[in-house]
Backbone as CSV, one residue per row, in Angstrom:
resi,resn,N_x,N_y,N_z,CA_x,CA_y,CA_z,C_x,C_y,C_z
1,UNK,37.763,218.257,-50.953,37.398,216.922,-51.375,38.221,215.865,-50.645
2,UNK,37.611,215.587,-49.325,39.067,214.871,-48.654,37.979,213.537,-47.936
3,UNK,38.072,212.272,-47.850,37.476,211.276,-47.945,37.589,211.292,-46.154
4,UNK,38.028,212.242,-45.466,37.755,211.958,-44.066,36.358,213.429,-43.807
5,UNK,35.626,213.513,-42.987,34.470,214.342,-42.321,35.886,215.516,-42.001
6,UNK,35.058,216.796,-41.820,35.871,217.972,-41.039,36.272,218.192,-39.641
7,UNK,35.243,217.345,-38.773,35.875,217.266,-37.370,37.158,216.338,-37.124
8,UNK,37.433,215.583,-38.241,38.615,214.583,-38.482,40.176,214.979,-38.775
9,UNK,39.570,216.185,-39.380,40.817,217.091,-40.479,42.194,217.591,-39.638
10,UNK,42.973,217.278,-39.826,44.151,218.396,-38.999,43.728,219.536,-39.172
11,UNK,42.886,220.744,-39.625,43.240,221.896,-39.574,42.262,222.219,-37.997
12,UNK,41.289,221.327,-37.990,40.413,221.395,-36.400,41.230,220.989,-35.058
13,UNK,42.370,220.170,-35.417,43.088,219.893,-34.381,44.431,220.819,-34.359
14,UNK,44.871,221.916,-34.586,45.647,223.144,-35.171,46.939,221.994,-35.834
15,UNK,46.494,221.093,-36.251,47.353,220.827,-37.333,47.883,220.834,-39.008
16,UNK,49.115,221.573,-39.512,48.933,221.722,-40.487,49.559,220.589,-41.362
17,UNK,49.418,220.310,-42.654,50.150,219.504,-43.106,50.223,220.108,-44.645
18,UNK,51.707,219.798,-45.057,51.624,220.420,-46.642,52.173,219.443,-47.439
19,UNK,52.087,219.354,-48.202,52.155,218.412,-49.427,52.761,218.683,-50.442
20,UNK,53.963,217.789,-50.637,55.293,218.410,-51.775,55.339,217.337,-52.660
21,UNK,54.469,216.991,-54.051,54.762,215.997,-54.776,55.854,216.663,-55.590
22,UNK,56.790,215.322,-55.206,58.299,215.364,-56.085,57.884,214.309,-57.054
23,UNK,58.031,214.467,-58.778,57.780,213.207,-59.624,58.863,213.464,-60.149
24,UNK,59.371,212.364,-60.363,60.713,211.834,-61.492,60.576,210.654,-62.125
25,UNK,61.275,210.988,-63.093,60.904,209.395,-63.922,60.479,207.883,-63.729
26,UNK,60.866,207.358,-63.003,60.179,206.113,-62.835,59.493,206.196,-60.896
27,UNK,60.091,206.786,-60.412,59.715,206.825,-58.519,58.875,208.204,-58.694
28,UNK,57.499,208.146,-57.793,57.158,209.065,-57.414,57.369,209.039,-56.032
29,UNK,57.361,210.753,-55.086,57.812,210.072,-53.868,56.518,211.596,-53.612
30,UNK,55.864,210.857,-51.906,54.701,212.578,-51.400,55.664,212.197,-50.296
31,UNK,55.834,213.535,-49.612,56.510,213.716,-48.817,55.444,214.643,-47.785
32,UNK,55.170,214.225,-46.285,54.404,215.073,-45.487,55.062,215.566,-44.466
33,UNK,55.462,216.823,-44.572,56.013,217.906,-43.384,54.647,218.246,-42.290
34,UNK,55.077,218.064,-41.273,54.305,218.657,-40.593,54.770,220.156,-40.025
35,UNK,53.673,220.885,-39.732,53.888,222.229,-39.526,54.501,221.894,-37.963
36,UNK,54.486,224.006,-37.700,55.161,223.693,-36.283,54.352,223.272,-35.148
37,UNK,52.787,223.343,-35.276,52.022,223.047,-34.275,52.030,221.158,-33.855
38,UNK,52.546,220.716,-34.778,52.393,219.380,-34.835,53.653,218.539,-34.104
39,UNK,54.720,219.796,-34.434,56.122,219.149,-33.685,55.976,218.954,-32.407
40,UNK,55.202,219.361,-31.072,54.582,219.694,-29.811,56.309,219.826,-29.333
41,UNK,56.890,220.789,-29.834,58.307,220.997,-28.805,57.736,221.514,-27.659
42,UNK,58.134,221.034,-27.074,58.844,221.313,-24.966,59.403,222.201,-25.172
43,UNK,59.692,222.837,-24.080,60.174,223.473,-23.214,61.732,223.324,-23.823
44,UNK,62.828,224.459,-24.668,63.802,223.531,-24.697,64.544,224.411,-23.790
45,UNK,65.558,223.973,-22.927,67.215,224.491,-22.336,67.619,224.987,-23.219
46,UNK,68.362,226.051,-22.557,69.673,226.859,-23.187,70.877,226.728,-21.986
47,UNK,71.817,226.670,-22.510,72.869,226.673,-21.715,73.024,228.240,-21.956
48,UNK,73.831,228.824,-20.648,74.098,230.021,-20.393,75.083,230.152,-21.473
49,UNK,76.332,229.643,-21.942,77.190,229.636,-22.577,76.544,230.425,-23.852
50,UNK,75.850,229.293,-24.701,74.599,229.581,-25.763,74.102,231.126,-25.606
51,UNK,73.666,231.340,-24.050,72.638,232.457,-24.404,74.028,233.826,-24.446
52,UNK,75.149,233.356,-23.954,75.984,234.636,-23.953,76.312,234.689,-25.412
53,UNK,76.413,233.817,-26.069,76.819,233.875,-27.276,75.852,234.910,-28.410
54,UNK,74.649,235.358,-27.956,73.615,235.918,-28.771,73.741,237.312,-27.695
55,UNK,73.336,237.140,-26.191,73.049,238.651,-25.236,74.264,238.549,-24.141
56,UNK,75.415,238.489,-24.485,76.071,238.642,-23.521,76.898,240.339,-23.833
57,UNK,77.514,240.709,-22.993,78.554,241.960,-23.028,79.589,241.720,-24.064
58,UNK,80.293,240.859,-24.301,81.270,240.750,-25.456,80.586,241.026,-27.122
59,UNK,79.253,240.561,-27.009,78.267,240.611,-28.042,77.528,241.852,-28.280
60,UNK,77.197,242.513,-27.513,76.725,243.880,-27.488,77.849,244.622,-27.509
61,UNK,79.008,244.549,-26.898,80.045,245.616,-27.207,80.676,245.350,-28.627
62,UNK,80.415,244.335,-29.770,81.078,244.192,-31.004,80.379,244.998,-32.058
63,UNK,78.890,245.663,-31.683,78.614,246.289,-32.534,77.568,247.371,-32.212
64,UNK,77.926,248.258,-33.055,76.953,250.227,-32.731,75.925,250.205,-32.035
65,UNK,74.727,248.633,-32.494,73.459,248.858,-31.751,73.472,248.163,-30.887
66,UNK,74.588,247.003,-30.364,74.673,246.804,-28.811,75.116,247.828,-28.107
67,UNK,76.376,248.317,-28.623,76.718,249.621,-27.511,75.888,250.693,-27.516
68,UNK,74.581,251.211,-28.044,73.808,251.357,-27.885,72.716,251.088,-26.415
69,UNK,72.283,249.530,-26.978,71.699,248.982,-25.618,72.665,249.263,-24.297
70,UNK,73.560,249.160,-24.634,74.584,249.353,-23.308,74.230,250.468,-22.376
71,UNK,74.265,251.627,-23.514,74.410,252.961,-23.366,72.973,253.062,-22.523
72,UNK,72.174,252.750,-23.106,70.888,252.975,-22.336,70.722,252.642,-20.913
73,UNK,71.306,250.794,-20.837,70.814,250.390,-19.827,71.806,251.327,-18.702
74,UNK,72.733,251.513,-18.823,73.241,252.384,-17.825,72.624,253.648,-17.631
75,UNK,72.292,254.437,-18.456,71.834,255.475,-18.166,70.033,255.318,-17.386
76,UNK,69.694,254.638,-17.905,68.320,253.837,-16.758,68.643,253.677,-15.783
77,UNK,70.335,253.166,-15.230,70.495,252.890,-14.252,70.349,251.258,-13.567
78,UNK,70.826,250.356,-14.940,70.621,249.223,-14.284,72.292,248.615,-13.994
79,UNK,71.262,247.718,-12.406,72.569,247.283,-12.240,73.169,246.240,-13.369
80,UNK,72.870,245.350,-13.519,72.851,244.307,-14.724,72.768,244.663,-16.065
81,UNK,74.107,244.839,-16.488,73.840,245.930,-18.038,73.631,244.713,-18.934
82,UNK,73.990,242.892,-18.632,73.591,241.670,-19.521,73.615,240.895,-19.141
83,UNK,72.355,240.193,-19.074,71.884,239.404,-17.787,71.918,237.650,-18.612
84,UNK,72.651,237.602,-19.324,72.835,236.572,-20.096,74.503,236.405,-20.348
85,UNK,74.767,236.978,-19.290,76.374,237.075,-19.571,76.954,235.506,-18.485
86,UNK,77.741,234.857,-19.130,78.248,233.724,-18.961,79.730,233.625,-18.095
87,UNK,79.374,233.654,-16.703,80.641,234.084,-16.301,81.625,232.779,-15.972
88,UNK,82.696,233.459,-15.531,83.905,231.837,-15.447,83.894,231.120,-14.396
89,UNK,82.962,231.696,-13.083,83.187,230.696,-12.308,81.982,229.925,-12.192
90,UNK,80.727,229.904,-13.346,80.217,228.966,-13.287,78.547,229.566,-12.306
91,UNK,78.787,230.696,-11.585,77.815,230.781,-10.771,76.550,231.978,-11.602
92,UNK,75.592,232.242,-11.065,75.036,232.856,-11.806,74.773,234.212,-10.374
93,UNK,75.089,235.493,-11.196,74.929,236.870,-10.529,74.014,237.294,-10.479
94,UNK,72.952,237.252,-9.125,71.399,238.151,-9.218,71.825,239.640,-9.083
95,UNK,72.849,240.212,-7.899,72.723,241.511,-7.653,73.980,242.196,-8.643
């Protein structure tokens, strides 16, 4: 029952919207979140720093199922056992 036509609607344009009536005594307040299709995030950066902090070697060696992954990627035979590893001089290691 919505006073706009259906080709109008956010759900045709993949937008969602939800609806949180908060009432309290004298203020009512509607509050409209938009879903995630509506936020249109970009593309975001990570700093290498960031990504070592989640897949780097210090991070996989602190616990059973990184040293795990470890274990594997060597035995596969890779050269690059964490390719998200954040090194000190700033440069980034292909080989």
């Amino acid at each position: 029952p919505s006073p706009l036509p259906p080709h109008l609607l956010g759900s045709s344009l993949g937008i969602e919207f939800s609806y949180n009536r908060v009432t309290t005594g004298r203020s009512r307040i509607l509050q409209i979140r938009a879903g995630k299709a509506a936020l249109c995030m970009t593309k975001r950066n990570r700093s290498r720093k960031s990504l070592a902090r989640t897949h780097g070697f210090r991070r996989r060696m602190r616990t059973t199922a990184g040293r795990k992954v470890l274990k594997r990627r060597r035995a596969k035979g890779r050269r690059v056992l964490c390719t998200k590893t954040n090194s000190p001089t700033g440069k980034k290691r292909m080989f």
